[in-house]
N, C-alpha and C positions, 0 to 999 in steps of 0.2 A: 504494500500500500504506500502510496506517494504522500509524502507531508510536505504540505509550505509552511515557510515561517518567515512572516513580514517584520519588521522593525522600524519605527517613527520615534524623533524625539518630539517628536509635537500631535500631541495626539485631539485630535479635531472630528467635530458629531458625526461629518460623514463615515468617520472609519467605525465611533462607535456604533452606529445604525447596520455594520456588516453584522454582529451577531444576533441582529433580530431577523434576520434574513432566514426563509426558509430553504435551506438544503435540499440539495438534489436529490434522491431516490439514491438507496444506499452509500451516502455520506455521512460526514458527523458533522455539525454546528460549529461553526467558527469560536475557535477560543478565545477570550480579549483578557489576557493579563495588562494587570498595568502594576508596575514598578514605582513606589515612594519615592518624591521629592524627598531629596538630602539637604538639608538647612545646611549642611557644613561646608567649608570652603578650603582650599589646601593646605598644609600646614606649611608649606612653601612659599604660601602667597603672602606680602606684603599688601594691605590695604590701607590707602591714605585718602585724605580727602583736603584742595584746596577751597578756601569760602573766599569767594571772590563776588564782588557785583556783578548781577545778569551781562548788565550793557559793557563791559569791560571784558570779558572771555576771553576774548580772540589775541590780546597778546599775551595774556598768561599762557593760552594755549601754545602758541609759538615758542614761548619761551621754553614752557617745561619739553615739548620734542627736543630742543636743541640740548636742554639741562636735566634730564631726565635722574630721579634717583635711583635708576638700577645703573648708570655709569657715572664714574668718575668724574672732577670737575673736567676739563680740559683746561689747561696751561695757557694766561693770556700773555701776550706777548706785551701787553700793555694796558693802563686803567682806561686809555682815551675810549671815548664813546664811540658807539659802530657806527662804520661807514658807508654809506649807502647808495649803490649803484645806479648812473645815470643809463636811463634807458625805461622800457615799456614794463619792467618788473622792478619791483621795490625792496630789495633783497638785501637784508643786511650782513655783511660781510663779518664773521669773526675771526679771530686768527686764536689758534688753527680751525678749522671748521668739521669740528665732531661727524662720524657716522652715526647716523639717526639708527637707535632700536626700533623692532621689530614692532610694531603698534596697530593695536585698533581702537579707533576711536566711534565709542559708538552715540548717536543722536538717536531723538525720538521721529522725527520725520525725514521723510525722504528729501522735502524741498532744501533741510536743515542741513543732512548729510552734502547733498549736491552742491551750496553755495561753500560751507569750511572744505570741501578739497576742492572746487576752484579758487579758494581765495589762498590756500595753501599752494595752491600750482601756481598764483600770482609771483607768494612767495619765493619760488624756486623749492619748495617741496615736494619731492616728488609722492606721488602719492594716486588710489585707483579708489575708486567710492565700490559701494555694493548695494542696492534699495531695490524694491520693485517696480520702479518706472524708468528702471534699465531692460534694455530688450535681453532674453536669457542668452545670447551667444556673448551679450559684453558682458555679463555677468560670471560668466564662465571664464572670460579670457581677462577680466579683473582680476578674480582671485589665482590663475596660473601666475600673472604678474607679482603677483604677492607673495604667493609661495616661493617664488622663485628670488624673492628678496631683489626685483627688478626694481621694486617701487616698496620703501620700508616701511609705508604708513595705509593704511584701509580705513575708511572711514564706510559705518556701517551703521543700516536702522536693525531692529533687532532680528532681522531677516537671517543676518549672521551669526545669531547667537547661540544658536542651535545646530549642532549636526556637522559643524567647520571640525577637523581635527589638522590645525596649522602645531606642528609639536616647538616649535622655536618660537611664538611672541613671547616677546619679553615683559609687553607694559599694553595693559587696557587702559584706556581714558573714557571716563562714563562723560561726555558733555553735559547730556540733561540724566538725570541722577531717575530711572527706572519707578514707578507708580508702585510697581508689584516687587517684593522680594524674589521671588521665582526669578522676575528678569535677571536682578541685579546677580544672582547666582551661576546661570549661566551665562550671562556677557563675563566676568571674572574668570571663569572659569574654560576661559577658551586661552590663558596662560597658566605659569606655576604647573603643565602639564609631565606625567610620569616622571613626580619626583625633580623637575625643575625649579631652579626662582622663578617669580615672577613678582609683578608688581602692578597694582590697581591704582588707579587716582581718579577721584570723583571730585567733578567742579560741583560746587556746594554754593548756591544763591541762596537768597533772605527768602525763598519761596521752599525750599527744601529742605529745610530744620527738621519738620517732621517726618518724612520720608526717610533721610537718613538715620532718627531715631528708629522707627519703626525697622531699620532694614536691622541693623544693630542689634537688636532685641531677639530678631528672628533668627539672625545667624549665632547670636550669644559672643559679640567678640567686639567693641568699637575700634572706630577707623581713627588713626592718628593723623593729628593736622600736619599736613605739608608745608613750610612756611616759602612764598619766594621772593625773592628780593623786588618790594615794588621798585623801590628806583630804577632797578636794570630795566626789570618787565617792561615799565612805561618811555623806556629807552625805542621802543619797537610800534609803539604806539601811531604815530603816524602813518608808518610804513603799512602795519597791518590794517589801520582802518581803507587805507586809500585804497588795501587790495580788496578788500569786503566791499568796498563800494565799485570794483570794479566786477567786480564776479556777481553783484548784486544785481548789475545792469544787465550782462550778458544773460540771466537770468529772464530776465522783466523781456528785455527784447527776442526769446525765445521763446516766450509763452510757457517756461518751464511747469509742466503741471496740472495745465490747463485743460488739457484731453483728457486726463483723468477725473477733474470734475465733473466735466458735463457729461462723462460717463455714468458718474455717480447721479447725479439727476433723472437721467435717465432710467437708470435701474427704478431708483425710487419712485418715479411716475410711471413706472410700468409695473410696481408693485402694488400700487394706489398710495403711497407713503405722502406723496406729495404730487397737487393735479397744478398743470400751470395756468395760471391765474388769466384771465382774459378781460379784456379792457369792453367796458360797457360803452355803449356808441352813445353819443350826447341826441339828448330829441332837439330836430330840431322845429321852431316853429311855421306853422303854415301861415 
């Protein structure tokens, strides 16, 4: 007798709907184990968290890839402030200029993933997004790119946080800091793999206190503050907003998004969710 045996880390109503299924004429009834979420996290993993304000992120974030705490400082060659290249990218040059670890950085929307790695690519980071309003062959050939430490930063919605077995990141970065413990469990836990370091860092805004307590609670372990040096940070400041505002546009001028809304309307006025409204003709008189 022939046995299948399927495997999901994401286990979703249509799969459970298969053991209600009636079986064919001498078969047996689809099995559905399901396997305990584990609150626990590696004992290898390092997890930190910087509090930083919302609207400020984006040079912390540059900062900590280039200063990350699973490497060393790098050795400046001098205290003067970075120098910053003339031309179409805003790149600030350090000396020496560290290899960036193995990173994923994960956001809650895909518009969110798409704009911080092209504002990264403004930067001269290299770096391959992962979301689902990428077509599946660049999704595919995103992460061969990663794997292959072509490009040492992934920026990902939680699309990635499931089911990836990349054995060398080094450092997750939570951008927006997960609703559900469950997430924050597995986005962590795509480093610190078989017995490796690894290293977590969650940017922590004035809207995420609670969240983070709540995640804490759930795993039984709090996350130690990361301190970075604001002076350097906002050394980058400029450089980084001009790229966010250039990746913003190429956005806006690509209607990034936008075929998935009116998809989404779609569905929902075909589901009666939502019927589209129609403009009442004015009388007029005779």
């Amino acid at each position: 007798m022939r046995q299948t045996l399927l495997f999901t880390a994401t286990l979703t109503p249509e799969i459970e709907k298969l053991t209600q299924k009636t079986p064919e004429a001498g078969k047996l009834p689809p099995l559905l184990r399901k396997i305990e979420m584990s609150t626990s996290t590696p004992a290898t993993l390092s997890q930190e968290y910087v509090f930083v304000p919302s609207h400020v992120r984006e040079p912390y974030l540059y900062y900590l890839l280039h200063h990350p705490p699973c490497r060393p400082e790098p050795r400046q060659k001098s205290d003067a402030p970075p120098v910053y290249r003339k031309g179409p990218r805003s790149v600030p040059e350090e000396e020496p200029e560290p290899s960036l670890p193995l990173t994923i950085i994960f956001a809650a929307r895909c518009e969110t993933a798409e704009l911080l790695s092209r504002m990264l690519t403004e930067l001269g980071v290299e770096n391959v997004s992962l979301h689902s309003l990428l077509p599946q062959s660049k999704r595919l050939d995103n992460l061969q790119t990663f794997r292959a430490r072509r490009a040492p930063v992934l920026i990902s919605t939680d699309v990635g946080s499931r089911g990836l077995d990349i054995p060398d990141v080094e450092m997750v970065v939570n951008w927006d800091v997960p609703a559900a413990w469950e997430d924050y469990v597995h986005r962590v836990g795509r480093t610190a793999r078989k017995g490796k370091k690894g290293w977590a860092v969650s940017f922590v805004t004035e809207r995420d206190v609670e969240l983070i307590q709540a995640i804490e609670e759930k795993i039984g372990k709090q996350l130690t503050e990361l301190e970075l040096p604001e002076s350097k940070v906002l050394e980058h400041l400029s450089a980084v907003t001009s790229a966010k505002r250039v990746a913003s546009m190429a956005l806006h001028d690509e209607h990034f998004g936008e075929q998935r809304e009116r998809n989404k309307k779609k569905a929902q006025i075909a589901q009666g969710e939502e019927r589209p409204t129609k403009r009442k003709k004015a009388k007029t008189s005779q």
